[in-house]
C-alpha positions in Angstrom: 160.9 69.2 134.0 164.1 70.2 134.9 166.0 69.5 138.2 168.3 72.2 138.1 165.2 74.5 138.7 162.1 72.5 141.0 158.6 73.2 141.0 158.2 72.3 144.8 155.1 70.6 145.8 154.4 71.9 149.3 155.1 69.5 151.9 153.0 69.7 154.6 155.0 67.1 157.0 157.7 69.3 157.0 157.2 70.4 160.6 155.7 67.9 163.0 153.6 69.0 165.9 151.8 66.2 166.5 153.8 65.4 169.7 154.3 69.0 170.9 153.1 69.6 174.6 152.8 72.9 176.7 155.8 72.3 178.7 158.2 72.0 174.7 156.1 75.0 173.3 157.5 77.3 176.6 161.2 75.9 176.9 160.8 76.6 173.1 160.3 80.2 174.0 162.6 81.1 176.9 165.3 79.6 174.7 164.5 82.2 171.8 164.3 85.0 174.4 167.5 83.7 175.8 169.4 83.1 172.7 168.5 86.0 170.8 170.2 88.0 173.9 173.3 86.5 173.6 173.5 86.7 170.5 173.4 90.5 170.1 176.1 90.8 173.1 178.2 88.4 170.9 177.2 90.5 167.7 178.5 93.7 169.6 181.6 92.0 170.5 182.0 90.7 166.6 181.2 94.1 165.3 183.4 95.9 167.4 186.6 93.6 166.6 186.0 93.0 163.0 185.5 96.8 162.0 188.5 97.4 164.4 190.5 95.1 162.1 189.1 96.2 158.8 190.4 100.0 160.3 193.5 98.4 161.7 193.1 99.1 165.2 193.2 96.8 167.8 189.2 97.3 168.8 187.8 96.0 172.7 190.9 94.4 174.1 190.6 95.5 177.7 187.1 94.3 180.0 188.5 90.7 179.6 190.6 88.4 177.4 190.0 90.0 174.0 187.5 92.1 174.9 185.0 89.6 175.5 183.0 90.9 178.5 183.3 94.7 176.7 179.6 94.2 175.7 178.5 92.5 179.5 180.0 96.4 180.5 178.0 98.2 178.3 175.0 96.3 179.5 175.6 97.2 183.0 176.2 101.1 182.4 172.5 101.2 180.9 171.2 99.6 183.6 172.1 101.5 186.4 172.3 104.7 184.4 170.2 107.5 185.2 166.7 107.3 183.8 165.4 110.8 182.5 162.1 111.7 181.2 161.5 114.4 179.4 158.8 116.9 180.9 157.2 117.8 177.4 157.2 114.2 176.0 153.8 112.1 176.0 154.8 109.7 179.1 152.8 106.5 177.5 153.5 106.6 174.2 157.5 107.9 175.8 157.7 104.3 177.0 155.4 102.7 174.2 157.9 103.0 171.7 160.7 101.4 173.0 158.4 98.2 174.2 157.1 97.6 171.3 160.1 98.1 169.1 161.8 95.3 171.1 158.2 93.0 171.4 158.0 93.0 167.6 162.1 92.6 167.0 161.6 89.7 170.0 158.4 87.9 167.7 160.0 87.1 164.4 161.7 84.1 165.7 158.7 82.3 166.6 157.9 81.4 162.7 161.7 80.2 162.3 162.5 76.5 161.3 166.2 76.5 163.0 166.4 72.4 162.2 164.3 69.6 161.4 162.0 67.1 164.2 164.3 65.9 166.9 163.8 64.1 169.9 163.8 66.4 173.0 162.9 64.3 175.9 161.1 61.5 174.2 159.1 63.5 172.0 159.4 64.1 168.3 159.4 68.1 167.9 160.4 70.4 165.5 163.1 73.2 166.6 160.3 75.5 165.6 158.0 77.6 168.2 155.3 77.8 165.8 154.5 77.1 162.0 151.4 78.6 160.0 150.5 78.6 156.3 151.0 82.4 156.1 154.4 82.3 158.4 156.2 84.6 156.0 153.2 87.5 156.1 153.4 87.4 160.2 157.2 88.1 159.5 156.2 91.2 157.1 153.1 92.0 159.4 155.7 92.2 162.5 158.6 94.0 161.2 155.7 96.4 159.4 154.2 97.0 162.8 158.0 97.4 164.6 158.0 100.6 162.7 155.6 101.8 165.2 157.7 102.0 168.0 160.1 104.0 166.3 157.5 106.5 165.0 155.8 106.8 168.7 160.0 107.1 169.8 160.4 110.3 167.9 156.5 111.2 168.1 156.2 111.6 171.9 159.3 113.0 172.6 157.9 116.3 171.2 161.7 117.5 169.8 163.2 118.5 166.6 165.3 115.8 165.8 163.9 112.6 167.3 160.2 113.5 165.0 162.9 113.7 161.9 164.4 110.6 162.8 160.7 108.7 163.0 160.3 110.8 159.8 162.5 109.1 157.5 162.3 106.0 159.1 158.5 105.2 158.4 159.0 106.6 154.7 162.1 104.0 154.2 160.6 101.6 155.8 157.5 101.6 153.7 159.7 102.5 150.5 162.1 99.3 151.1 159.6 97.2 152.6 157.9 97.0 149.4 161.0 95.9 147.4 161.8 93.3 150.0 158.0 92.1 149.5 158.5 91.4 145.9 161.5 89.8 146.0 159.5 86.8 148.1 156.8 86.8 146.3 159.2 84.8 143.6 159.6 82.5 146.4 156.2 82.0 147.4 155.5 81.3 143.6 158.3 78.8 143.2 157.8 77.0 146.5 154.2 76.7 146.2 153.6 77.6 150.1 154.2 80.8 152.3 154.8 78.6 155.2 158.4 79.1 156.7 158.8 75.4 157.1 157.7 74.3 153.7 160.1 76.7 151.8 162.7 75.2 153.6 162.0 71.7 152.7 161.7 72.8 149.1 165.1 73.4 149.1 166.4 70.2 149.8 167.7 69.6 146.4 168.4 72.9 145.4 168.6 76.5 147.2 166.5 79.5 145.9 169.3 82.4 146.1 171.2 80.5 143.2 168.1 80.3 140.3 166.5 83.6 141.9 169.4 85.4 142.0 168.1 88.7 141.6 165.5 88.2 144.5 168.3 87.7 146.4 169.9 90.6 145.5 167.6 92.8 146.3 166.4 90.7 149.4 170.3 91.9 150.6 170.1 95.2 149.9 166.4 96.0 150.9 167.1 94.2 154.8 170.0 96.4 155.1 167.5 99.2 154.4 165.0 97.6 156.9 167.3 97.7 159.8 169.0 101.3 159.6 172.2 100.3 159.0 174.8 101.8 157.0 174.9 102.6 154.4 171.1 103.2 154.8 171.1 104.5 158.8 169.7 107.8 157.9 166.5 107.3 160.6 169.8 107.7 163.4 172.4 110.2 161.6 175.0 110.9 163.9 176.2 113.3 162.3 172.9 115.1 161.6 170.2 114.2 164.0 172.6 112.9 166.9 171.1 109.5 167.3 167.6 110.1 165.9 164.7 109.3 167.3 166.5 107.5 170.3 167.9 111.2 171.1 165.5 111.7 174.0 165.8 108.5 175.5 168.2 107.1 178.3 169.3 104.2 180.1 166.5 100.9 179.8 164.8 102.8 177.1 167.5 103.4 175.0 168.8 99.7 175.3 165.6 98.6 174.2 166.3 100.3 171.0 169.6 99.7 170.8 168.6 95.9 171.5 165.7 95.7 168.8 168.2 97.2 166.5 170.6 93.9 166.9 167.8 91.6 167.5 166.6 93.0 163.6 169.9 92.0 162.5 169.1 88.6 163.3 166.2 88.7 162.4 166.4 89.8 158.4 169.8 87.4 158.6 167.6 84.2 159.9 164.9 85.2 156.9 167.3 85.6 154.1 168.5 81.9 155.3 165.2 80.9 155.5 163.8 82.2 152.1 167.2 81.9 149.9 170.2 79.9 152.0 168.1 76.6 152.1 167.4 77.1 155.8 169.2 74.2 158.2 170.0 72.0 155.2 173.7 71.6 154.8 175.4 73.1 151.8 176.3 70.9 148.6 177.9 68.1 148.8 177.2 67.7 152.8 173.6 67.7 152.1 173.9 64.0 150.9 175.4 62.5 154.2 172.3 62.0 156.2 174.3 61.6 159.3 175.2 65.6 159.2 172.0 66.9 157.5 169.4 65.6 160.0 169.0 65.9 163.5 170.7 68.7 165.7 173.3 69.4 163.1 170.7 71.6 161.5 170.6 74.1 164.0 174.5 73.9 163.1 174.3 74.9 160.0 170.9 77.6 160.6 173.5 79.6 162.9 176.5 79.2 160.5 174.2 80.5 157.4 172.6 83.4 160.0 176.2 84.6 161.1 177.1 84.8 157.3 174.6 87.3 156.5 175.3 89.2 160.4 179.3 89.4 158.9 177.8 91.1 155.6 176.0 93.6 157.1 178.7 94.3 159.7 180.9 94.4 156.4 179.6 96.5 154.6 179.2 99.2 157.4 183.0 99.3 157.7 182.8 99.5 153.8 180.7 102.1 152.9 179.3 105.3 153.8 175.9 107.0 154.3 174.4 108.1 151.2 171.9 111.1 151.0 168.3 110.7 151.8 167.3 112.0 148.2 169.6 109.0 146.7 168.4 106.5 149.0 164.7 107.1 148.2 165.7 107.5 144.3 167.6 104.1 144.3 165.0 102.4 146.2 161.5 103.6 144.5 163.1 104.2 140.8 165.5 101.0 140.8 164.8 98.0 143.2 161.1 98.6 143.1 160.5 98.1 138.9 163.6 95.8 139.1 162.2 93.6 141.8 158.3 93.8 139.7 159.8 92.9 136.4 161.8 89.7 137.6 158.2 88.8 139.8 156.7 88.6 136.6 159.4 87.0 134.9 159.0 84.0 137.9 155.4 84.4 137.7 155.7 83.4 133.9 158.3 80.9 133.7 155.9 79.1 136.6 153.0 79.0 134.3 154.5 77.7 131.3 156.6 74.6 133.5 153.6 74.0 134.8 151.1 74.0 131.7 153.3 72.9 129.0 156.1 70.5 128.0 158.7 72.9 127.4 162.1 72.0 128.4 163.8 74.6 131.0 166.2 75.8 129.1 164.0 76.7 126.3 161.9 78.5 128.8 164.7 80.5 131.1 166.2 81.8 127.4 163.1 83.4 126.8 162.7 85.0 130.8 166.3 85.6 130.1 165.7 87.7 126.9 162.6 89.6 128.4 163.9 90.7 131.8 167.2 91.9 129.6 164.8 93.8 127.5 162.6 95.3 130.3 165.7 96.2 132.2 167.0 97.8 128.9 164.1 100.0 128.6 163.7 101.0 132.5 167.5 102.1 132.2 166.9 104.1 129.0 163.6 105.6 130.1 165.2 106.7 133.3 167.4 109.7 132.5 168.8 112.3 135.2 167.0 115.9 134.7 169.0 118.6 132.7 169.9 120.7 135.4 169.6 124.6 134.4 172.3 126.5 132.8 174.3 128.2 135.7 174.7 132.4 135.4 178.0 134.0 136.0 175.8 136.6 138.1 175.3 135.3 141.2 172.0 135.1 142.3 169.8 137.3 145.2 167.6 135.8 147.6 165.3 136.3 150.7 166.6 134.3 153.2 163.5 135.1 155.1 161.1 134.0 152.3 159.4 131.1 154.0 159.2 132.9 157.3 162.8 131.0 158.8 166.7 132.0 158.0 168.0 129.8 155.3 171.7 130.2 154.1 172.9 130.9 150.5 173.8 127.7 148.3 176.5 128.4 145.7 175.7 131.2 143.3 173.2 132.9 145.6 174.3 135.7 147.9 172.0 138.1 150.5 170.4 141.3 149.3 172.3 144.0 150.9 172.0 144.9 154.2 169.6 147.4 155.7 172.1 149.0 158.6 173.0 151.9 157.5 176.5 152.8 157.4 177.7 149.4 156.6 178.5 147.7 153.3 178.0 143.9 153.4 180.1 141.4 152.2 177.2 139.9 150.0 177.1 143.5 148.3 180.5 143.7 147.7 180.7 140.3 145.6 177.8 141.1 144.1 179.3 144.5 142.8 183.1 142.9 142.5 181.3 139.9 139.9 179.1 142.5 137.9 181.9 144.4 137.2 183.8 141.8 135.8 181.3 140.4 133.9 181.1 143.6 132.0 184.7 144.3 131.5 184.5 140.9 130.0 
């Protein structure tokens, strides 16, 4: 078999907790609480100054040198600004939502090998909270059940645009959730484990993002998806439905929201180095000097890795901008989904015949090769864009009171004529002006 392309034999030593204690297991998890924190008010302070660079502005440059303490000011307005609640809005779930958005962005963590066993006041410990053999469905199960605070957000609030906000968020959620799914399932299948900490040590010799490259892929694109961020923040338009389904909320409420939201960042950024970055094992050709690639230098290189993916996604919002809802749905059920199925198979396959037979590995990735090409052929061709009607140079008349609410015209449609009497309306007149040139034409 191959070594450019491993079977991995799960390794169950790969995280040590033979000498945890109680006192390890709860530093363990203030310092998650407490690090995640900081991290978002440095991610603020990041965002903020990168995008203001990539726009060629100057960004934060005034609370503090560089701007530094911009995001420890921000803090301190939403905690001693005024907390409203909203007389109509269902006060438990009002205050559910927000608590359990920032409980399930705060729980991810716990499954997350930042380095390998190191000694932490004479005891052997992984820099891991907590490791299962199904670590990577508790991430899924989690981030599945933060959707739920964002629903009960816009649900309880009992307005317009906060329930359109939790709307479109549980539909992309579910919709990009799926593809993100798929794509590590190829991982599961070529680790041989779900646990967090033994896909990590299957990558010692080689990382998964380069041989599962279209995993990866979509891994990127669906997590951007997952976290509302542009070009996919259409749960928190701006520009349409003011902030979404945090409309309604205010001070300690909203920053619980507005924390999750960073804390997600994180999160899908500490997973993608998990899954595909090789976790905290340094990078090629540092990964053979023992001295740098063991102890504490692999938290090193977990928060190097994590900050790489944290400057993509802030990248590509000062890249790009938001796309329609109808496109986002198209592109994520008619093109990541089947893309993401037909490479799973393709894994699941090439597996199966490494495993069972003594063909070499280039022989077998030709033929993958040749079938996902294929596959991908025939998903392009099959999936052709409706013929959209033939347009009439006479405009069209509608009701704009057909489904009981005033909708405007969309081009080529114009309002019957209006009832007052006495008046000729400008829908009438073009109307009349178009039909009459039609037929001196």
């Amino acid at each position: 078999m191959s070594t450019l392309f491993p079977v991995a034999v799960p390794d169950y030593s790969a995280a040590d907790f033979s000498q945890e204690t109680w006192w390890i297991t709860l530093i363990k998890a203030v310092f998650i609480i407490v690090f995640l924190i900081f991290s978002v008010i440095f991610a603020l302070w990041v965002e903020r100054r990168g995008l203001g660079r990539m726009q060629t502005r100057p960004g934060p440059n005034v609370a503090g040198p560089f701007g530094l303490f911009q995001a420890f000011a921000d803090a301190a307005k939403l905690l001693f600004k005024e907390d409203f609640w909203t007389k109509r809005s269902d006060k438990f779930l009002y205050f559910l939502g927000p608590a359990l958005a920032a409980f399930c962005a705060f729980s991810v963590y716990a499954v997350i090998p930042m380095g390998p066993n190191v000694s932490f006041f004479g005891h052997s410990t992984p820099m891991q909270l907590a490791d299962m053999p199904v670590g990577t469905l508790y991430i899924l199960a989690i981030t599945s059940l933060g959707l739920y605070g964002i629903v009960l957000g816009g649900w309880s609030a009992r307005s317009t645009l906060p329930l359109y906000g939790a709307v479109r968020s549980s539909a992309q959620v579910i919709s990009y959730e799926l593809s993100m799914g798929l794509s590590l399932v190829s991982v599961f299948i070529m680790s041989g484990s779900m646990s967090t900490s033994q896909i990590v040590a299957s990558q010692g010799s080689m990382w998964w993002a380069f041989p599962m490259i279209p995993a990866f892929i979509i891994y990127c694109i669906s997590a951007v998806g997952e976290v509302n961020r542009l070009p996919f923040d259409l749960p928190e338009a701006e520009g349409e439905l003011v902030a979404g389904h945090m409309t309604e909320y205010s001070s300690m409420k909203f920053a619980w929201y507005y924390l999750s939201e960073y804390v997600n960042m994180l999160n899908v950024s500490a997973v993608a180095t998990t899954m595909f970055f090789g976790g905290w094992h340094a990078p090629w050709p540092l990964s053979h000097v023992d001295i740098i690639n063991t102890g504490w230098w692999g938290f090193v290189w977990f928060i190097l890795k994590v900050w790489f993916f944290m400057f993509l996604i802030i990248w590509t919002r000062g890249t790009l901008i938001r796309i329609r809802y109808d496109q986002f749905m198209s592109f994520g059920w008619k093109r990541l989904i089947p893309i993401a199925l037909v490479w799973l198979i393709a894994v699941a396959v090439m597996r199966g015949i490494l495993t069972w037979s003594g063909l070499s590995y280039r022989t077998v990735m030709i033929g993958i090769v040749v079938l996902a090409v294929i596959a991908f052929v025939i998903i392009w061709v099959t999936d052709k864009p409706e013929k959209e009607p033939e347009k009439s140079d006479k405009p069209e008349i509608i009701d704009a009171y057909a489904d009981g609410y005033p909708v405007p015209p969309l081009p080529g449609q114009v309002l019957p004529p209006s009832p007052r009497a006495g008046r000729t309306p400008i829908a009438a007149t073009v109307s009349e002006t178009v039909t009459k040139e039609a037929s001196d034409e």
